[in-house]
N, C-alpha and C positions, 0 to 999 in steps of 0.2 A: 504494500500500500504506500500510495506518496503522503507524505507529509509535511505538511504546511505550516509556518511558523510566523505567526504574525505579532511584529512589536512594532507598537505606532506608538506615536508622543501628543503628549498635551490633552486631549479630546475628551480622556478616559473622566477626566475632573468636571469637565460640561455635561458629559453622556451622564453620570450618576450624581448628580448635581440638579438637573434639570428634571423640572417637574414632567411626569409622563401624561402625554395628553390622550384623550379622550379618543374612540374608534369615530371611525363616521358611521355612519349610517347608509349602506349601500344599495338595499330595497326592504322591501314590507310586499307580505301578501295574507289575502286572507282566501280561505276555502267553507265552504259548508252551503245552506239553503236556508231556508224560510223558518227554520227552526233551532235550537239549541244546539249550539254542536262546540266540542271539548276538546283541544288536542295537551296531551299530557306527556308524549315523551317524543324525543328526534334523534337523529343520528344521521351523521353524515356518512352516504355510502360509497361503495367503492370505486360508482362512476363520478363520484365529485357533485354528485345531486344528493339528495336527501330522503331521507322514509319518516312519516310521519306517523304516531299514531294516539288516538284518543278514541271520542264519545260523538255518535250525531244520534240527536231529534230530527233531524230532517230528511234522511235516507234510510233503506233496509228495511227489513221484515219487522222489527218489534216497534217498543217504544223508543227504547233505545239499541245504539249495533254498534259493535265494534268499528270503526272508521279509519281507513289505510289510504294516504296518502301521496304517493311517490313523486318528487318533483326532483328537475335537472339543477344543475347546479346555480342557477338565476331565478330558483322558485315557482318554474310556471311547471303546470303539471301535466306530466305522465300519465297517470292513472289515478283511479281511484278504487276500492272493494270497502263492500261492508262484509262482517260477518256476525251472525246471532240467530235468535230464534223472536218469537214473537213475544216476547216479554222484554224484559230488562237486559242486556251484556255491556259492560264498562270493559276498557283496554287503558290500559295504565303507563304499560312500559314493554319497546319493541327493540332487538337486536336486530342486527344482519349478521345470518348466519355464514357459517365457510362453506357453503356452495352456491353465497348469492341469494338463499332465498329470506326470509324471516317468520324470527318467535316473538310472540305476541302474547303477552300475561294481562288476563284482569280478573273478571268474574263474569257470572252468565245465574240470572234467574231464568232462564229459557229450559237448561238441560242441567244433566247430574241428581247426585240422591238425594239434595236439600236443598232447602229455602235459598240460598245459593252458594253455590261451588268456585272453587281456582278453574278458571278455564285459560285452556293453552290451544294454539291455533298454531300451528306450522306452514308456512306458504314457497311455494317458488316465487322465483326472481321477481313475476310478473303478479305475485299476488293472487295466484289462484291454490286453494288449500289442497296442502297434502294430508294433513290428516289434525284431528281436533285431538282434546281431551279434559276431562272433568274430574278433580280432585276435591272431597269432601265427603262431611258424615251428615245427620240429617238436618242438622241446625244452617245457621250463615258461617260460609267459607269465605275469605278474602284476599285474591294474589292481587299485587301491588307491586312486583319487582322477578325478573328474570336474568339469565346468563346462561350460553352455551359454556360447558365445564371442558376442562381440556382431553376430557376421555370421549368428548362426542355429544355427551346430553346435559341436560338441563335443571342446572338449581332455581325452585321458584319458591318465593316465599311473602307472605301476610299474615292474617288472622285468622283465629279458627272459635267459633262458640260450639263446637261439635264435640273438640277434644281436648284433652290437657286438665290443669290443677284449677284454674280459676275461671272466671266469667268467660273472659276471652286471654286466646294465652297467641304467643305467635309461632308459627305454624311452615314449617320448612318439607318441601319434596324434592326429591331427586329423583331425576328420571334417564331412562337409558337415552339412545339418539330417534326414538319414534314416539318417545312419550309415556314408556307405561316406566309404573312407580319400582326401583329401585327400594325406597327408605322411606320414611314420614319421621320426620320430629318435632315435641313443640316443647316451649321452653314459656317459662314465669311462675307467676302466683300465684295469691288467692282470687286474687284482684283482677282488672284486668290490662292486658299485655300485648302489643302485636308489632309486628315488623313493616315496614316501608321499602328496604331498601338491604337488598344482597348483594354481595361480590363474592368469586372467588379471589382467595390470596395468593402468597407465593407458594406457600409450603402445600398449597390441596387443599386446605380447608376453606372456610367460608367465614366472612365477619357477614354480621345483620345490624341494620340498626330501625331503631321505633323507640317508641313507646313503652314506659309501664308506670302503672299505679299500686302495684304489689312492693316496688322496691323503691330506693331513693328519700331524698329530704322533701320532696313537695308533694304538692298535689297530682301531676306527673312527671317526670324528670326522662331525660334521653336514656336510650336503654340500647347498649353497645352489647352483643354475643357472639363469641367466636368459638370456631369449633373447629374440631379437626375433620377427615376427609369422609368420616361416617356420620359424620351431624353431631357427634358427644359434645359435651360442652368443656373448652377450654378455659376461659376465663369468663366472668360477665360485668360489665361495668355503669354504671350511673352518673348521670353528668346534671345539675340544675342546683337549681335552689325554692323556696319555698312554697313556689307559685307555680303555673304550669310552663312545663319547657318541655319540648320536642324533639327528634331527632326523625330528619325525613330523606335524608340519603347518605351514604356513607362510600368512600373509596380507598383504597391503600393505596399510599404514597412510594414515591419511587426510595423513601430509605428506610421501606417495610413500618411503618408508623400507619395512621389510621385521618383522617380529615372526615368530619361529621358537619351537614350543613342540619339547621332547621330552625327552628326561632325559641325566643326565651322572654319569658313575662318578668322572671327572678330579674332581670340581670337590664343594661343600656338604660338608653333616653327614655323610651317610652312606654305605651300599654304593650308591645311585644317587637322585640327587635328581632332582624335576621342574628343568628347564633352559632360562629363558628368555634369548633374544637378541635384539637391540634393534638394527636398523642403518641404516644412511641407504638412499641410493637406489640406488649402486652396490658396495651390501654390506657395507661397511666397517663395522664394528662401533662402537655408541655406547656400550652398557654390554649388559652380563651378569648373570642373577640365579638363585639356587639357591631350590627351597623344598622342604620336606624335615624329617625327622629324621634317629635314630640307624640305620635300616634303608634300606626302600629306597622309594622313589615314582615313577611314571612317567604324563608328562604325556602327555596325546594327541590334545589339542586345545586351541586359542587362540581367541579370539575379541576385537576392543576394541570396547570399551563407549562408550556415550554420554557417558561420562563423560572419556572422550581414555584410560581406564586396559584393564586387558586382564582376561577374564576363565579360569580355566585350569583343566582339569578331568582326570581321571585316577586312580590308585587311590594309597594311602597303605599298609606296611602296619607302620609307626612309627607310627603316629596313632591306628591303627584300637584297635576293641574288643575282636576276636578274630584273624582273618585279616586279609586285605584288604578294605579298606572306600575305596569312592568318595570322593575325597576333590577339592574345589574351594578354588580360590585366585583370591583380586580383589588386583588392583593399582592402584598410580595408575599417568599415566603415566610415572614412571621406572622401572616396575617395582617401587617399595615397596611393600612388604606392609600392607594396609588389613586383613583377614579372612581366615579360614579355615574350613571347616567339611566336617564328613565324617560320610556315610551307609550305610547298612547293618546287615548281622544280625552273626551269629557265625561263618558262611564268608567264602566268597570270594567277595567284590562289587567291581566295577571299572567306572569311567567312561568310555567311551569316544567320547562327542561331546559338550558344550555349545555355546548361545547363548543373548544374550541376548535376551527376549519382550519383544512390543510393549506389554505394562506397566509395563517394565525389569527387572520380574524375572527369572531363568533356567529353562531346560530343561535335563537333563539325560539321556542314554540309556548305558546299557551293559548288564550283565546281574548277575544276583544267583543266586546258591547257596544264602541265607538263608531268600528268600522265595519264593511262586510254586510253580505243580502240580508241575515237573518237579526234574529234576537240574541244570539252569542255565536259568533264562527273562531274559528281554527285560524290562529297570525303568528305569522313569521315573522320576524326581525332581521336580518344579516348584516351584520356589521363589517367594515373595513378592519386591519389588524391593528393595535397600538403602535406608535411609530417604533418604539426602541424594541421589539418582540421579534429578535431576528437571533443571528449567530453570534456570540459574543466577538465585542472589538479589546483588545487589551492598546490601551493608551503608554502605559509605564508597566518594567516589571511589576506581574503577581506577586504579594505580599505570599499568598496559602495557595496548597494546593485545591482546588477542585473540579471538580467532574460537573460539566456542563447538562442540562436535557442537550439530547440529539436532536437535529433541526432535518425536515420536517418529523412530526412523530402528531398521528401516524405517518408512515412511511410506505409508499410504492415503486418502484424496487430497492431505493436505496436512500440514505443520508447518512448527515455528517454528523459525527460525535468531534468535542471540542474540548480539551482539560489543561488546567494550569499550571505551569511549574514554576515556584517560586526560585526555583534554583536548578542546575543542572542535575540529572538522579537518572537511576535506571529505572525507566517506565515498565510495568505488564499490563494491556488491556486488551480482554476477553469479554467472550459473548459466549451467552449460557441460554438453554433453554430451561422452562420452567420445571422441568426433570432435573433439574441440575448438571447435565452431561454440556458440556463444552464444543462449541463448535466452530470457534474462530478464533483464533489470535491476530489482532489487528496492530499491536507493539512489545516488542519484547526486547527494550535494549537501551543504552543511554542516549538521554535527551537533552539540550541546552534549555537552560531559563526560558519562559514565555508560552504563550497561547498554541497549543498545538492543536492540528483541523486532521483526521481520519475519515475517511467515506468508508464504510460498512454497504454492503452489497447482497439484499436477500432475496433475487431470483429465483435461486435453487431450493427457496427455504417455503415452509408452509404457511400461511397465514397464523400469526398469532401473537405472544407475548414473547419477548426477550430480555434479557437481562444484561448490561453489559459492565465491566468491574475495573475498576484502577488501583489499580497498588503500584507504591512506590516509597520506599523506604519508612515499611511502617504506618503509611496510611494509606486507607483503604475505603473506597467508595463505589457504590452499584446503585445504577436507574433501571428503569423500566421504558421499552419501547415498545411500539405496539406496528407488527408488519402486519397493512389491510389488503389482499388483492383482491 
């Protein structure tokens, strides 16, 4: 591999000095019809377009139908599918799967053996189903959260009043790659408990986060579960204080540590601020951050950025211009506030998923009451990148070593990783699959002071999660990158 060594003078003091300004705004779109329609989770796909998915009133068999989305990369739309039955199905939260097509988690009073079930829907590329399925006992079931697992199938997880110790406990399945059940677990109290928000981790297990009123200082407080790769419970932890606080997504950070977005009544300026949590690997909390005003905010989605910082999306309606308005928060990474910015008309607009695009700029999805045919549709947001969201510049030797995000990430087929050396040292950086096995040595040998640029190349490789690792005399640092094809 060539390598690239970049020492520039002077600029590094301006670049980290100056205030980071705000995304533009690059288009807005709304989707839906004459009635209610909900979009609750997005994701940017492989063609550089996006999949959408939520709730409509306005199309499909029932009241309400699962509602699927697909638009190209400038928002206008591909397609559309509903899926349900003639009653009630909510969609919550959609991947794209490794073979292009997508999983789709909500719930469904339509079918299954209770009042309502976890329903899962598997589709091709183009949105026509491959096959459904319904998980639950005879009470109300509730999935809110999915992930294809690295053996092929699917961890889905919410609430369950069917099964478990207390009223409502939260409620975890595993399933092979067609959908039928592997495992069930639920986990809380006497009380009641439920989950929003799964991942798998590094090691194979799974963190969740939600809610509980069985544990904790308040009235509810954030409810962190990890476990290992059969659902057993590893640690559990509690985060709030004496009022109600939430925890409504969770992600693992690229240095195995834990990032919880969701809002908190204990804690900020007002009746409920957005509510970040920051913590190592076995939960323990590093720092905590409110963002918010005099009213109330609520986050409901996290994501980190390329930049090691997080970016945090959800409605405001202290900020807003009339009602509630979408409202987006960038951090670094300790959590300081770099920007803010919020979108919308004169109702009620609310954000309910971002990421960040392989430009660096974001996506946003929730729903709007301002704009669009109906009484609530499906809006998009896309924003331009932050100016300074690129590959790092080194102005003056690096003081420390460290390990840059790889730029772009995700990645198709390739990019560049970037680490500092304060001093000349014998570099080693490896890439590792989530197996632990080793499959590239990108440096292995002495390097001069300053910013070093590697290009990583994964053609040959499968879609999915990688790890890549710097050591150099004693210290040692590993991110997470994510190869999409």
């Amino acid at each position: 591999m060539k390598t690239i060594t970049v020492l520039v003078f002077m600029l590094s003091l301006l670049v980290t000095a100056g205030a980071q300004p705000n995304p533009d705004t690059l288009w807005t779109h709304t989707f839906g019809g004459s009635g209610y329609d909900w979009a609750y989770s997005i994701q940017q796909t492989s063609d550089g377009g996006f999949i959408v998915a939520g709730v409509t009133g306005s199309f499909g068999a029932g009241g309400h139908d699962f509602y699927l989305v697909k638009t190209n990369s400038l928002g206008d739309t591909l397609w559309t599918r509903t899926y349900g039955g003639t009653n009630d199905d909510w969609a919550y939260f959609i991947q794209q799967t490794s073979d292009g097509g997508y999983i789709v988690a909500g719930y469904t009073h339509s079918r299954g053996a209770g009042l309502a079930d976890f329903y899962l829907v598997k589709t091709n590329s183009q949105g026509d189903t491959l096959w459904t399925r319904t998980y639950g006992g005879t009470d109300n079931d509730y999935a809110y959260s999915v992930q294809r697992t690295s053996d092929g199938g699917y961890i889905v997880a919410g609430w369950t009043d069917s099964f478990g110790a207390g009223r409502s406990d939260v409620y975890l399945v595993k399933t092979n790659s067609q959908g039928d059940t592997l495992w069930t677990r639920t986990y809380g109290g006497s009380a009641s408990d439920g989950a929003w928000s799964v991942r798998q981790t590094a090691d194979g297990g799974y963190v969740l986060a939600g809610t509980t009123f069985s544990f904790g200082a308040g009235n509810y407080d954030l409810y962190l579960v990890k476990t290992n790769s059969l659902g057993d419970t590893v640690w559990t932890r509690t985060y709030g204080g004496g009022s109600r606080d939430e925890a409504l997504f969770v992600l693992q950070t690229t240095d195995r540590g834990y990032i919880v977005a969701g809002y908190a009544e204990s804690f900020g300026a007002g009746l409920y601020d957005f509510y970040l949590v920051k913590t190592d690997s076995l939960g323990d909390t590093l720092w905590t951050r409110t963002y918010g005003g005099s009213s109330w905010e609520y986050g409901y989605s996290v994501q980190q950025t390329t930049d090691a910082g997080y970016i945090i999306a959800g409605y405001t309606y202290s900020l807003s211009a009339a009602s509630n308005d979408l409202y987006l928060v960038k951090t670094n990474s300790q959590g300081g506030l770099l920007w803010t910015r919020t979108f919308g008309g004169n109702t009620w607009d609310e954000a309910q998923s971002v990421q960040q695009t392989s430009d660096g700029g974001y996506i946003m999805a929730g729903y709007t009451e301002s704009f669009g045919a109906g009484s609530r549709d499906f809006y998009l947001v896309k924003t331009g990148p932050d100016q300074l969201d690129s590959e790092p510049i080194c102005l003056s030797a690096p003081s420390q070593y460290m390990l840059y995000p790889n730029f772009p990430n995700p990645f198709n087929p390739s990019t560049r990783i970037s680490y500092a050396l304060p001093k000349a040292a014998h570099v080693r950086l490896t890439v590792f699959n989530l197996l632990g096995e080793q499959i590239a040595t990108l440096a292995d040998g002495i390097q001069p002071t300053g910013i070093h640029t590697l290009s990583f190349d994964g053609s040959a490789l499968a879609s999915g999660v990688y790890l890549y690792l710097l050591q150099s005399e004693g210290f040692s640092q590993a991110r997470k990158m994510v190869l999409l094809k």
